[in-house]
C-alpha positions as CSV (number, residue, x, y, z in Angstrom):
1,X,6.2,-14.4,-1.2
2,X,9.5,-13.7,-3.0
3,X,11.0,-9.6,-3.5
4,X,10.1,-9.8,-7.0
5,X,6.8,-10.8,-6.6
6,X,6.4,-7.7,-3.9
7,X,7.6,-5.7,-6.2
8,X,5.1,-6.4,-9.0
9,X,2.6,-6.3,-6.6
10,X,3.4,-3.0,-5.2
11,X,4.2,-1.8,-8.8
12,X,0.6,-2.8,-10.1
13,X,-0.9,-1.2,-6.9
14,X,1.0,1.9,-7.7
15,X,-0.6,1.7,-11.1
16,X,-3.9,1.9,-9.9
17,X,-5.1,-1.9,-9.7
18,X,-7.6,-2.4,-7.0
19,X,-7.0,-6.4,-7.4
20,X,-3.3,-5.8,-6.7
21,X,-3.6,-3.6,-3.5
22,X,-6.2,-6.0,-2.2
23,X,-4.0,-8.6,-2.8
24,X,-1.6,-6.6,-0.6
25,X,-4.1,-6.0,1.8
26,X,-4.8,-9.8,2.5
27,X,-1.3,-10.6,2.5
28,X,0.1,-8.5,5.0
29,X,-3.2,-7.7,7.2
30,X,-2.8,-11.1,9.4
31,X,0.7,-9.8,10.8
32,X,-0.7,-6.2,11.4
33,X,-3.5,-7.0,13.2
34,X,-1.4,-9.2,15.0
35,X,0.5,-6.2,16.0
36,X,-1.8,-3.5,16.3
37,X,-3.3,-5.6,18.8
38,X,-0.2,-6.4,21.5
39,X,-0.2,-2.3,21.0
40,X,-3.7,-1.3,21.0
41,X,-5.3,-4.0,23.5
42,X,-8.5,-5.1,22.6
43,X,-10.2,-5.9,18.7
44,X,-12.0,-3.2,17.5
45,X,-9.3,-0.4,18.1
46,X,-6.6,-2.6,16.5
47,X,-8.7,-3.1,13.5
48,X,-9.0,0.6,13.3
49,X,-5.0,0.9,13.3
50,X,-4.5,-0.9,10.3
51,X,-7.4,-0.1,8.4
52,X,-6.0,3.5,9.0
53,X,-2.3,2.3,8.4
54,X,-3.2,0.7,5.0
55,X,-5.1,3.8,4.5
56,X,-2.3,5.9,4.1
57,X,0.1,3.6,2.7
58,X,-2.1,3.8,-0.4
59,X,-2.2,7.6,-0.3
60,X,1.4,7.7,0.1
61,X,2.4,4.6,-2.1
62,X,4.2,6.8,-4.3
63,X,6.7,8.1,-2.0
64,X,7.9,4.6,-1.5
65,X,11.2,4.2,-3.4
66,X,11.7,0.6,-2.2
67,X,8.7,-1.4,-3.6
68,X,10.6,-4.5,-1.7
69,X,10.6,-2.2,1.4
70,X,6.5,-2.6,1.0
71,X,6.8,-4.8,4.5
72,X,8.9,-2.8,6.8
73,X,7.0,0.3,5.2
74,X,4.0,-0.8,6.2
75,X,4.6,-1.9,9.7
76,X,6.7,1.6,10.6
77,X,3.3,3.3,9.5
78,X,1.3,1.0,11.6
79,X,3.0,1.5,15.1
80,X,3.9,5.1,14.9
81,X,-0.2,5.4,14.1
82,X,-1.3,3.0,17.4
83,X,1.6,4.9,19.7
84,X,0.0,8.1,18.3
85,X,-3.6,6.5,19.5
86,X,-2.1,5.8,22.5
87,X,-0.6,9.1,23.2
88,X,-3.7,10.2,22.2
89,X,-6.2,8.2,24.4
90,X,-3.9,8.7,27.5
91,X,-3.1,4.9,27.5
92,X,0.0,3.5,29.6
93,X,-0.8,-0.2,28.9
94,X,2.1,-2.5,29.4
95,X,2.9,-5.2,26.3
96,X,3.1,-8.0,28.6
97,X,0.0,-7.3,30.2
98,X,-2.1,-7.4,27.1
99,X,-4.1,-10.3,25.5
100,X,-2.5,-12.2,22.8
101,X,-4.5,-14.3,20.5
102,X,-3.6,-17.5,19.4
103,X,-2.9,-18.5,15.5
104,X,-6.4,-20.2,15.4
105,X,-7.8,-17.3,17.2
106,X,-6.8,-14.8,14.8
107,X,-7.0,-17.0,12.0
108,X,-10.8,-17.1,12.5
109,X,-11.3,-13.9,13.6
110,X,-9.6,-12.5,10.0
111,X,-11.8,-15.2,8.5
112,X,-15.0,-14.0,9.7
113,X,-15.1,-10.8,7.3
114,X,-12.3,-9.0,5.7
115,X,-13.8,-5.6,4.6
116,X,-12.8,-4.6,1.3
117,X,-10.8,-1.2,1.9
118,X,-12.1,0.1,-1.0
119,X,-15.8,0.1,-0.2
120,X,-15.8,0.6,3.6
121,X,-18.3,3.3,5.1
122,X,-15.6,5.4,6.0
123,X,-14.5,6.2,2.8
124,X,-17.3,6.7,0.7
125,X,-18.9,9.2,2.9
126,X,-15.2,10.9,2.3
127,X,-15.5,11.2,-0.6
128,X,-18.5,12.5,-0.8
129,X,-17.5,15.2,1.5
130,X,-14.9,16.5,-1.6
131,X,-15.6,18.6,-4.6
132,X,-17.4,16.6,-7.9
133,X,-14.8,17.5,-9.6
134,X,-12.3,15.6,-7.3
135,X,-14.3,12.9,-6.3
136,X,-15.3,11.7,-10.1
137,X,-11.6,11.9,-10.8
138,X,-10.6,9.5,-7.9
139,X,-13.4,7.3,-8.5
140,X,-12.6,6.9,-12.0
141,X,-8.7,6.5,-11.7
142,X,-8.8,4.0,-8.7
143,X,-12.7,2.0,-9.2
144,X,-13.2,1.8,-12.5
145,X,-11.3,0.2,-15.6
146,X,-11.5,3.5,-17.2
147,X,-8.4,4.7,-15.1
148,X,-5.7,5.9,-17.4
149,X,-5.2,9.5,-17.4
150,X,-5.8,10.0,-21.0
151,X,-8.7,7.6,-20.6
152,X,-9.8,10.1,-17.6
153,X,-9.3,13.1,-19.3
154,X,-11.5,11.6,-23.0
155,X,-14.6,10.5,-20.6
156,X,-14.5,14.2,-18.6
157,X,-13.4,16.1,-22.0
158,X,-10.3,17.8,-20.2
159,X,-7.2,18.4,-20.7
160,X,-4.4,15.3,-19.2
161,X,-3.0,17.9,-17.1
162,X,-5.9,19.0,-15.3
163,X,-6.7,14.7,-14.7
164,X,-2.8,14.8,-13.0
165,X,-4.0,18.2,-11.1
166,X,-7.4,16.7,-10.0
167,X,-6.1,13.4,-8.8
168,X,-3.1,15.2,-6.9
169,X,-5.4,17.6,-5.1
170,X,-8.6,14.8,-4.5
171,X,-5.6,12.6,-2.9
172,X,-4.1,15.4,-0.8
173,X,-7.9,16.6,0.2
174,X,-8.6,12.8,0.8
175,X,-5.3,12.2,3.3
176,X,-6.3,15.6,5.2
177,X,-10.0,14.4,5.4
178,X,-8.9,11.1,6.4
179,X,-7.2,12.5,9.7
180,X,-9.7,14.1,10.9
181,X,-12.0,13.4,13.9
182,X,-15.3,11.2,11.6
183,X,-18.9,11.5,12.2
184,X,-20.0,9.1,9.7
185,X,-23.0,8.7,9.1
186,X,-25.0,5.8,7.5
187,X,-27.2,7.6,5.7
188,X,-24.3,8.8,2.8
189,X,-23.7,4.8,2.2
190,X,-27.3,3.9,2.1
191,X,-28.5,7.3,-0.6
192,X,-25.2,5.6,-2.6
193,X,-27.0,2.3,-2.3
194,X,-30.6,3.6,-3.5
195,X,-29.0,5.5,-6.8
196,X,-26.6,2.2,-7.7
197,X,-30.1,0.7,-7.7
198,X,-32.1,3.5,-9.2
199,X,-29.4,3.1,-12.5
200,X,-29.1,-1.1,-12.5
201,X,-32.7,-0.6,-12.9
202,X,-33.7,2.0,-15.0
203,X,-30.6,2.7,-17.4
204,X,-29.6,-1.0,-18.0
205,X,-33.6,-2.2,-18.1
206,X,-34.0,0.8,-21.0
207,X,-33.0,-0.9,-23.8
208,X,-36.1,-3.8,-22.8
209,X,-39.1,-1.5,-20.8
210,X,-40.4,1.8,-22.4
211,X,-41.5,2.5,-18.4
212,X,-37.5,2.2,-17.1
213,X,-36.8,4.6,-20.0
214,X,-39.5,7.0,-19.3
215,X,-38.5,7.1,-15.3
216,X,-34.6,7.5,-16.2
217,X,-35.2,10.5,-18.6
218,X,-37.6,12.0,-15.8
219,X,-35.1,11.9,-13.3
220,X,-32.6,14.2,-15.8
221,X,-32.6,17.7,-15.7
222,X,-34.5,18.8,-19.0
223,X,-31.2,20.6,-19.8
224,X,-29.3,17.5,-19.1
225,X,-25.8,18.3,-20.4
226,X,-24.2,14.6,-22.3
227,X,-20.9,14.5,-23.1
228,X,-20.2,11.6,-26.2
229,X,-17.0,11.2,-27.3
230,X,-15.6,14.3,-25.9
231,X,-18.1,16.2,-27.4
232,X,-21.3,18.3,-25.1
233,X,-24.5,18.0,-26.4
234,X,-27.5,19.6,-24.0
235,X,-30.9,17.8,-23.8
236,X,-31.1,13.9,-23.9
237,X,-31.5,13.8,-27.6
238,X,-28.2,12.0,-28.2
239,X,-28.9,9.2,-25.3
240,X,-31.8,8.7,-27.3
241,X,-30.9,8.1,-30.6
242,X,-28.5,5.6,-28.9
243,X,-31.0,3.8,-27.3
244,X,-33.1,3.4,-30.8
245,X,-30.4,2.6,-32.9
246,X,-29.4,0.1,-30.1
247,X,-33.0,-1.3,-29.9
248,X,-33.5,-1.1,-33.9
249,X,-30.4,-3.4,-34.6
250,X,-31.0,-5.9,-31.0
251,X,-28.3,-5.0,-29.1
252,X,-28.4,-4.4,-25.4
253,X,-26.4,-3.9,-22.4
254,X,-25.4,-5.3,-19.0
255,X,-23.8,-4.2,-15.9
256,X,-20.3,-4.4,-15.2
257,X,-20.3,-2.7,-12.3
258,X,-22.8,0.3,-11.1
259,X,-20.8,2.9,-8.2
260,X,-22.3,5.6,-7.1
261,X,-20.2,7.9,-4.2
262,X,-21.9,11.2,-3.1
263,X,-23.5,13.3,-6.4
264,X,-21.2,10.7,-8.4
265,X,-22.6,7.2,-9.8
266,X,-20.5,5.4,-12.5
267,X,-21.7,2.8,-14.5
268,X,-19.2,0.2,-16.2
269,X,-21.1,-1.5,-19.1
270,X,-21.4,-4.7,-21.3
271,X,-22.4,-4.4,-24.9
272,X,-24.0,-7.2,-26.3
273,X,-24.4,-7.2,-30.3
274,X,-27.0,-9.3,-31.8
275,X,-25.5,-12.1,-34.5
276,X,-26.8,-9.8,-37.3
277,X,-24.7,-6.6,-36.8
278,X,-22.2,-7.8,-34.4
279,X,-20.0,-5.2,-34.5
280,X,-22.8,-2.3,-33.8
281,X,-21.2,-1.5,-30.8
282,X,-17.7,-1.8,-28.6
283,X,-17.5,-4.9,-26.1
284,X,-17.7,-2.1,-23.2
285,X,-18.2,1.7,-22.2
286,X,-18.3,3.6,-19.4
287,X,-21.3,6.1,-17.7
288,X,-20.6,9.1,-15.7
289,X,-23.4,10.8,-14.3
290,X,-23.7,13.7,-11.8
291,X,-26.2,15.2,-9.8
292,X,-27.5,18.1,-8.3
293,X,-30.7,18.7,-5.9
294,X,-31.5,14.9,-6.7
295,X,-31.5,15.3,-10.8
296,X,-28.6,14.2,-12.9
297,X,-27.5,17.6,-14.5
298,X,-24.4,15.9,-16.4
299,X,-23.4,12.9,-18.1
300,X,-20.4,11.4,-19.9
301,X,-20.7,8.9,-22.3
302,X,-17.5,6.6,-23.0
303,X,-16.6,4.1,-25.9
């Protein structure tokens, strides 16, 4: 891989594109595991190093001055974090007493899953642990299309500012969370599960079934407050009268992508226009929705 290409790489991580930084995160995870592991000793703590290393290279990406530094960046993160372990742990463990894997070894032990950084565990109960207000901002800037701050800021009617503000405190709050002693639990991933199939189901299918209709709108607080276009409306009267103009002139909708994190679920959707009135509605929107006591309470609606 050539400087410039590290460069664009790092620049469009930078920017916010998750394809970018796990592009990065493939590329440079076979040497770092390689690493962490004369350092750490055995698999599962040297898999812990890096994720953690990569971990805060991307909440500190924008320190880096160097993008063509990326490398060296990287791997200075990764051993002062595994000598910190050690310290840590109490562990005097000689470098040329410790197991090193072959190339075929590690090759097929990177092979046998690479978890996506994004969407591990560990994270998402994180950020469920941080304010709504925080969370939905991170969620939308770094897991959705909709990530531009003035894109951010139309979906949540708020000022730009306030998007910068949000996103500079949800990062900060992240990093701090992110060093602490964890106590995950499963539970967070699996209730984020159950509502990203609650929604595939019953929003997506509402536009078809009358019943998936009926079961989303009884799951909304009765004074469900809907921001479209900027604009709050309370009660579900607006969602409806998209839904029957949608069904009056055949067009319906598909899933993009369906996230939910916490009180947070965000929906990316595909328009599809019937050949009469094919330009009824955008190619794409995007669905914030936010709970509370189980019962979506708030909703943003996205064009």
């Amino acid at each position: 891989m050539t400087k410039n290409n590290i460069q664009n790489w790092v620049k469009a991580a930078l920017d916010g594109e998750e394809q970018a930084w796990n592009f990065l995160y493939q590329e440079y995870y076979p040497r770092l595991y390689a690493t962490a592991l004369q350092i750490c000793g055995n698999f599962a703590d040297a898999k812990d190093m890096v994720q953690d290393s990569f971990m805060t290279a991307w909440l500190s990406l924008s320190q880096l001055k160097n993008f063509n530094a990326f490398g060296a960046w990287l791997k200075t993160i990764l051993i002062r974090n595994c000598y910190q372990w050690l310290e840590k742990n109490r562990q005097t463990k000689k470098l040329d007493s410790i197991l090193i894997l072959s190339d075929q070894q590690l090759e097929n032990e990177i092979e046998q899953k690479l978890d996506n950084l994004f969407m591990q565990k560990r994270l998402s109960n994180i950020l469920t642990r941080l304010p709504e207000t925080l969370r939905t901002s991170l969620l939308l800037r770094y897991f959705s299309s909709f990530q531009s701050y003035n894109q951010i800021a139309e979906i949540l009617a708020i000022p730009v500012g306030t998007v910068r503000s949000r996103l500079n405190e949800g990062k900060s709050k992240l990093a701090e969370k992110w060093r602490e002693p964890q106590n995950d639990k499963a539970v967070n991933f699996s209730e984020n599960k159950e509502w990203n199939s609650f929604y595939t189901e019953t929003y997506f299918g509402s536009h078809h079934h009358d019943d998936c209709k009926i079961r989303l709108y009884n799951q909304f607080e009765k004074n469900i407050q809907i921001i479209f276009q900027g604009k709050p409306h309370i009660g579900i009267q607006v969602l409806d009268n998209l839904l029957i103009e949608d069904r009056r002139l055949g067009s319906w909708i598909t899933p993009i992508s369906v996230l939910s994190c916490g009180t947070t679920s965000i929906l990316e959707v595909k328009h599809i226009n019937s050949p009469e009135y094919p330009d009824h509605c955008r190619p794409g929107s995007v669905v914030v929705l936010n709970r509370e006591k189980n019962r979506t309470n708030k909703m943003s609606i996205y064009f």
